[in-house]
C-alpha positions as CSV (number, residue, x, y, z in Angstrom):
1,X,98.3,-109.5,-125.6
2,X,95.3,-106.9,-125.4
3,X,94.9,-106.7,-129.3
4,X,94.7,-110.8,-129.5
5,X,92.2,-110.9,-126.5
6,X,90.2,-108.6,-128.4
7,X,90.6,-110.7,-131.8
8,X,89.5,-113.0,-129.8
9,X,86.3,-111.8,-128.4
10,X,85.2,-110.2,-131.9
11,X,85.7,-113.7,-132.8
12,X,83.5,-114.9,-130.3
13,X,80.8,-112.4,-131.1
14,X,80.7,-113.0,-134.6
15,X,80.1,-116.7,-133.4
16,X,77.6,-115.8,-131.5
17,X,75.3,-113.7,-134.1
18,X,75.7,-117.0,-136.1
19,X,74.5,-118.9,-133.5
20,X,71.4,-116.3,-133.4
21,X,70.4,-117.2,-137.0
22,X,71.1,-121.0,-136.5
23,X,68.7,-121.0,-133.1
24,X,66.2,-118.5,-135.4
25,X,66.2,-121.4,-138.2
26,X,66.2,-124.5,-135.7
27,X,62.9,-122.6,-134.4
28,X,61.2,-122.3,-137.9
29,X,61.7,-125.9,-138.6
30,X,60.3,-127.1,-135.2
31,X,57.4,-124.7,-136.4
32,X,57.4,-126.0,-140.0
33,X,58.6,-129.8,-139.9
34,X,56.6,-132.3,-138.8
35,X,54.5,-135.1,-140.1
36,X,52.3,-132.2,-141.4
37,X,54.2,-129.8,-143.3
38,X,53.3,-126.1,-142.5
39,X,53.8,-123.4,-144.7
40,X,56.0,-120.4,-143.5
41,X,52.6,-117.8,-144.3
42,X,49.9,-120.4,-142.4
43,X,52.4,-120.6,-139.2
44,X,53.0,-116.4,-139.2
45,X,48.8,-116.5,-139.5
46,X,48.4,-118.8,-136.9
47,X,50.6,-116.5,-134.7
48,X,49.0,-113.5,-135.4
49,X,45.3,-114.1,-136.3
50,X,44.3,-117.6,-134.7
51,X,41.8,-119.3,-136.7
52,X,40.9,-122.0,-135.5
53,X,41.7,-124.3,-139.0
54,X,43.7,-127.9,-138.4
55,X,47.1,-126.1,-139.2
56,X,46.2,-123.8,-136.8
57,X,45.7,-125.6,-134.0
58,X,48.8,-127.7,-134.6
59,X,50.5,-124.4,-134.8
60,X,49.4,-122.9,-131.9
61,X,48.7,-126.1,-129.7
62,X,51.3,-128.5,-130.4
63,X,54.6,-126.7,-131.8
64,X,54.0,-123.3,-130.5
65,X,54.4,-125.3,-126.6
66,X,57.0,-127.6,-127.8
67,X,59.1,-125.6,-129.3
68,X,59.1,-122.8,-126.2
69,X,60.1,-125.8,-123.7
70,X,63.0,-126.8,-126.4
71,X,64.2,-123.3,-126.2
72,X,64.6,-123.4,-122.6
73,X,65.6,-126.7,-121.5
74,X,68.1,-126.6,-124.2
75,X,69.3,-123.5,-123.0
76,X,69.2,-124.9,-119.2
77,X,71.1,-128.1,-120.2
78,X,73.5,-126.4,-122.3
79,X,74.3,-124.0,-119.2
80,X,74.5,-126.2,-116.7
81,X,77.2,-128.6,-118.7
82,X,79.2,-125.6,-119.1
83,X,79.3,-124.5,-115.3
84,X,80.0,-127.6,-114.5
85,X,82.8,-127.7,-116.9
86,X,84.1,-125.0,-115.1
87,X,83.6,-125.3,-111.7
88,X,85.5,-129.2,-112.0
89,X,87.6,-128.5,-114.5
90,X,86.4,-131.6,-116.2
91,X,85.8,-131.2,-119.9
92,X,83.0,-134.8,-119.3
93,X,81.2,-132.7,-116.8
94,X,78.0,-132.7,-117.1
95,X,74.0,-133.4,-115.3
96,X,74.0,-136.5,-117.5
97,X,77.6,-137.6,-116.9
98,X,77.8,-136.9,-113.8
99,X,74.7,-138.4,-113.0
100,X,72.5,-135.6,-111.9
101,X,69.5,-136.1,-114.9
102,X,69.2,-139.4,-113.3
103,X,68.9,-138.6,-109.8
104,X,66.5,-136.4,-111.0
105,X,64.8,-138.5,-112.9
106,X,64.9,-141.3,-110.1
107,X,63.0,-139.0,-107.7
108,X,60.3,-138.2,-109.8
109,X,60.3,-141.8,-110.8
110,X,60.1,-142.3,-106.8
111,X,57.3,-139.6,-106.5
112,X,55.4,-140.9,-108.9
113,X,55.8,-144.4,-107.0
114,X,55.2,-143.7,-103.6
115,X,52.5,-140.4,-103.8
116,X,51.0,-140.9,-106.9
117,X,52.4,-137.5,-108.1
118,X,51.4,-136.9,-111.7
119,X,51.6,-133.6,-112.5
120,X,55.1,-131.7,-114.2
121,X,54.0,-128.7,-111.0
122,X,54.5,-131.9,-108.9
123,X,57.5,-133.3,-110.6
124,X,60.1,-130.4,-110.5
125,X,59.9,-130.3,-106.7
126,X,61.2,-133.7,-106.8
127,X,63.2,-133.4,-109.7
128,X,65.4,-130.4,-108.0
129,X,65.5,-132.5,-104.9
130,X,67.0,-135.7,-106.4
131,X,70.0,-133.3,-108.7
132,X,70.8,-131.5,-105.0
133,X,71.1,-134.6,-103.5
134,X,72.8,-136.1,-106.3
135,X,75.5,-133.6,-106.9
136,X,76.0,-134.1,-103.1
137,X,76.6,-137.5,-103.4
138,X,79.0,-137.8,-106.4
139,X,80.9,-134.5,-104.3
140,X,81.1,-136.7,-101.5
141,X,81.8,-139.9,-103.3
142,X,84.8,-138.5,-105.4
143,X,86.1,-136.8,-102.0
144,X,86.0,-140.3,-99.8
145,X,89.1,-141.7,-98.9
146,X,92.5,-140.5,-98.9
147,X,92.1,-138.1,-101.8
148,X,90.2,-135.0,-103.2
149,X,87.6,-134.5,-105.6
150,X,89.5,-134.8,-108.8
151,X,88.0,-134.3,-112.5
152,X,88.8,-138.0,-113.1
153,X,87.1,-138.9,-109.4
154,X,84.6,-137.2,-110.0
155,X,83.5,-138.3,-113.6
156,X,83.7,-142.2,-111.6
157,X,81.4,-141.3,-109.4
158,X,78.8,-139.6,-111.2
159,X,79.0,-142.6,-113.9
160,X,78.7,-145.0,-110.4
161,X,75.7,-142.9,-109.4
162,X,74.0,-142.8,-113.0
163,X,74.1,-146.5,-113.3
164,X,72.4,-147.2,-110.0
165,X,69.6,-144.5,-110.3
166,X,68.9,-145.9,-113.4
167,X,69.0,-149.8,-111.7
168,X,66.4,-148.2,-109.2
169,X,64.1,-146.5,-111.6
170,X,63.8,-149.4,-113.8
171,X,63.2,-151.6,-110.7
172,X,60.4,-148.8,-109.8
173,X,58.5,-149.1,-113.2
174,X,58.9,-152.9,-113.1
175,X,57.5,-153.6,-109.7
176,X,54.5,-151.0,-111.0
177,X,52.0,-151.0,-113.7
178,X,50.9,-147.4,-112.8
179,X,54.1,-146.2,-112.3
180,X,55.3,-147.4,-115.7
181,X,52.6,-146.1,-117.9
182,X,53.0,-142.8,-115.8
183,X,56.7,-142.5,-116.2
184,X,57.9,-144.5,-119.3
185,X,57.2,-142.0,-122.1
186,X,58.3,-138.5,-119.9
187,X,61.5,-140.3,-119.0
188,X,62.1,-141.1,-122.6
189,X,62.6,-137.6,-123.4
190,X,60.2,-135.2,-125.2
191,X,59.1,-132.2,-125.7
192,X,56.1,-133.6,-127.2
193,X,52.7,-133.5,-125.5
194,X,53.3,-131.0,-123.4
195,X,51.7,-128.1,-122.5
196,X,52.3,-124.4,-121.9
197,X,51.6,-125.1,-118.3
198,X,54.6,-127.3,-118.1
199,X,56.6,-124.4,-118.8
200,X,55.3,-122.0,-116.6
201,X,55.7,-124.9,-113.6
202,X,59.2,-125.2,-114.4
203,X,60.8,-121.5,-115.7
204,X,61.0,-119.6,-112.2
205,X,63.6,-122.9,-111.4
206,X,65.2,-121.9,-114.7
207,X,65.4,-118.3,-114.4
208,X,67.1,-118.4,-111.0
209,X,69.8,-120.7,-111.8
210,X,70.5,-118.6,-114.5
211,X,70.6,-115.6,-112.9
212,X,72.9,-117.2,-109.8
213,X,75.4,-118.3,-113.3
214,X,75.6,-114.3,-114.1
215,X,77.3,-114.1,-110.7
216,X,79.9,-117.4,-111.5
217,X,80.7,-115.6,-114.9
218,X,84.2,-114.2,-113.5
219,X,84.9,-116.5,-110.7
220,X,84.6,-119.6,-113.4
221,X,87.2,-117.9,-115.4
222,X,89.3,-117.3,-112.0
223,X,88.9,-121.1,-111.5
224,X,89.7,-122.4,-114.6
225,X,93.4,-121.3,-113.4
226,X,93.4,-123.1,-110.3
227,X,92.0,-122.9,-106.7
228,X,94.9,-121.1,-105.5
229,X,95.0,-118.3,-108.4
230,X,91.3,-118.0,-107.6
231,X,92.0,-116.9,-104.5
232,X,94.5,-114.8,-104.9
233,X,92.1,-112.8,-107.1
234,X,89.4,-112.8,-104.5
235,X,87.3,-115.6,-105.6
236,X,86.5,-118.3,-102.7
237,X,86.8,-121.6,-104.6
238,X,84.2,-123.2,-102.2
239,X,81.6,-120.3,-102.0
240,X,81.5,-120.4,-105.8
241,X,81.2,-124.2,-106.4
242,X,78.5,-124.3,-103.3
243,X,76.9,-121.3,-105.8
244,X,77.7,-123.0,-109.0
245,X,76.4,-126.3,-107.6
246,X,73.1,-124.6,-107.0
247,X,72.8,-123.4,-110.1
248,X,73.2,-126.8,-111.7
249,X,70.7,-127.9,-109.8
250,X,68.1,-125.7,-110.8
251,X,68.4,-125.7,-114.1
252,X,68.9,-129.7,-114.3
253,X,66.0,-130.4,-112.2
254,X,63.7,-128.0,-113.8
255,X,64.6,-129.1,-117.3
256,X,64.5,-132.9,-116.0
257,X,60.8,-131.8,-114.6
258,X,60.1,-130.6,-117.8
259,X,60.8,-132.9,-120.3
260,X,62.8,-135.7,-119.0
261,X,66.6,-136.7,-118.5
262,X,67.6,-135.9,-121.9
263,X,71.3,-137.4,-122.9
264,X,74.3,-135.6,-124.3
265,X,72.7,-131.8,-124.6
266,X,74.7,-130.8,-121.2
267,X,77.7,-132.1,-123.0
268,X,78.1,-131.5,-126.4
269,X,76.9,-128.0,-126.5
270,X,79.1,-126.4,-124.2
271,X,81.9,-128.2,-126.3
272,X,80.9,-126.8,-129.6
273,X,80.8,-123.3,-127.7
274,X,84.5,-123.9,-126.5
275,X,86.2,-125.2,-130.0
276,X,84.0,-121.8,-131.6
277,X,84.0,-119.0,-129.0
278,X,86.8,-120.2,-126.5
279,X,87.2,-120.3,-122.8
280,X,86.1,-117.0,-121.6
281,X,82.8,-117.6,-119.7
282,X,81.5,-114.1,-120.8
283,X,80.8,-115.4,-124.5
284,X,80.7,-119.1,-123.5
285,X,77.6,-118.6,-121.5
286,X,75.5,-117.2,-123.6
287,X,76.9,-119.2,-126.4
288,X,75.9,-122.8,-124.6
289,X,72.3,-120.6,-124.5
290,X,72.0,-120.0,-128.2
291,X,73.9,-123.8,-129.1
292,X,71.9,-125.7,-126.8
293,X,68.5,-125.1,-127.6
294,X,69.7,-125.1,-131.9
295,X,70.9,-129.0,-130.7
296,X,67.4,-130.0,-129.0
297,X,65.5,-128.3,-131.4
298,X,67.3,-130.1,-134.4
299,X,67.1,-132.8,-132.8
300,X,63.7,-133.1,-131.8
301,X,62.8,-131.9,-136.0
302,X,64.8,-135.3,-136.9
303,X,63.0,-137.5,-134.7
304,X,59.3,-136.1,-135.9
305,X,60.5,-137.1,-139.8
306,X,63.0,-139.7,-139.7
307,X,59.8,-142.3,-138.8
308,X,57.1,-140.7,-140.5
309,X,53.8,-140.5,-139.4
310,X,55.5,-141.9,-136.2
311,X,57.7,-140.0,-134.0
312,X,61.0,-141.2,-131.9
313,X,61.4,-139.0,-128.5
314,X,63.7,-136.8,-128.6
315,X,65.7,-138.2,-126.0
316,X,66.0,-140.8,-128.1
317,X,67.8,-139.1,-130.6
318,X,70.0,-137.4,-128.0
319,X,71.2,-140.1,-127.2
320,X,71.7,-142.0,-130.6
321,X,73.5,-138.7,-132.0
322,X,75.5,-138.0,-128.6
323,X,76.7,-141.4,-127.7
324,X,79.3,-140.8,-130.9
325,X,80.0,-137.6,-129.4
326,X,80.8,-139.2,-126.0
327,X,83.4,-141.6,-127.7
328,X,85.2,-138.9,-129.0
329,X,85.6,-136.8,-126.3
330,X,86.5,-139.2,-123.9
331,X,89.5,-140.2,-126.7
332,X,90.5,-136.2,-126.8
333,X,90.8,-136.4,-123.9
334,X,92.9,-139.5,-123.1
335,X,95.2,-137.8,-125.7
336,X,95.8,-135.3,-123.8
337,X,96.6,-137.0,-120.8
338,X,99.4,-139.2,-122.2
């Protein structure tokens, strides 16, 4: 038994020093890819010894900024699907799914409405709001009645939830000119157009929730064997999910703040980590943190060439790529239950 665990975790590592270099070249093409091709030496110039040429400035102006905010909101969504995961024992868990991106999203959408609120500093304070309150919600939702909060419940409600804050936010942006051309292209999804500052509003949300997912690292792999073994080894099943929950909110409001409810990252990452690296939370973890961001990043490359010289949001292609994704895991998973 010890000599296959440990098979298994030099397994994992490997896994993970090849996600390093896939992350490492996902970030040289969001450097090097876009409607204006960049040369490897210009972009290592414009990093060290700034210029001030065209290639330059698009270098260390437009991808420098976008490519940091796809390197942690990747990493944020990626996490926060796999805690999830864990914590509900649902492998559809996740802040799109479940509907916690768009709770987000419709209380920045709401912000935006009734305050006038048009700053990302101003968004993520409503963003984390709207995932707290939605995560209650679909808790409470999947918990009414007779029974208990079961994966299937669960993955109901926050697919009830997700439909009607999406009804409200496009009902929102309908009844409102300003609120539409405010909120139609950051609720899209994009890394695009946004600056360093964006980051900076959003990273102390990020860097707490993970942080508070260090502490879940061992009681997640408790819980993955039940409540009641969970317990037995010390673990209080609702302390954790009350501390897993706000995790998961953190790090899906901040990256909602950030650059939008992007679809499918919070899903398909911490999937890929599973079928490489396996269940154990200390690899998965930082696995869903390398995978994550190599996804968005990838992503957002295809959407700057596949529409040359015009770009598609990057949520855009989330969602196009991850909607195939979706289909197939929900089959898996049907599988397995007959």
């Amino acid at each position: 038994m010890s000599t296959a665990r440990t098979a298994t975790r030099r397994t994992g590592a490997g896994w993970l020093v090849i996600g390093a270099a896939a992350l490492l070249g996902a970030v040289a093409l969001s450097f090097f890819v876009g409607a204006r091709a960049i040369s490897p030496t210009v972009t290592l110039d414009a990093l060290r010894d700034f210029a001030g040429t065209p290639e330059h400035i698009i270098i260390r102006e437009i991808r420098l900024p976008r490519t940091l905010l796809g390197l942690a909101v990747g990493a944020a969504f990626a996490v926060a699907g796999a805690v999830m995961q864990g914590l509900t024992r649902n492998p559809l868990a996740s802040p799109e799914v479940l509907g916690i991106g768009n709770g987000a999203a419709f209380a920045v959408v709401l912000a935006i409405y009734l305050v006038g609120i048009t700053s990302p500093h101003g968004y993520v304070w409503f963003a984390v709001a709207g995932a707290a309150v939605s995560a209650v919600v679909v808790y409470l939702l999947a918990g009414a009645g007779r029974g208990t909060a079961t994966p299937v419940r669960l993955a109901l409600s926050g697919a009830v939830l997700a439909a009607a804050t999406f009804s409200w936010t496009s009902t929102l942006m309908a009844l409102d000119e300003r609120t539409l051309d405010e909120a139609r292209f950051w609720i899209a999804g994009s890394l695009a157009g946004r600056p360093t500052g964006v980051l900076l509003a959003v990273l102390p949300f990020l860097v707490v929730g993970g942080l508070l997912t260090v502490l879940l690292i061992r009681p997640l792999d408790a819980l993955a064997i039940g409540d009641d073994a969970a317990a037995a080894l010390g673990f209080d099943p609702v302390r954790y999910r009350l501390l897993g929950a706000l995790a998961v909110t953190l790090l899906a409001g901040g990256a909602v703040a950030a650059a939008g409810p992007l679809a499918f990252i919070g899903l398909a990452a911490p999937h890929l980590a599973r079928q490489l690296v396996g269940p154990d939370h200390r690899i998965l973890l930082p696995a869903c943190a390398l995978f994550g961001p190599t996804l968005l990043l990838l992503a957002d490359v295809v959407g700057r060439i596949v529409l040359i010289p015009l770009e598609l949001e990057v949520g855009i292609v989330t969602a196009f790529l991850g909607a195939p994704v979706l289909i197939m895991l929900a089959r898996r998973a049907r599988v397995v239950a007959t």
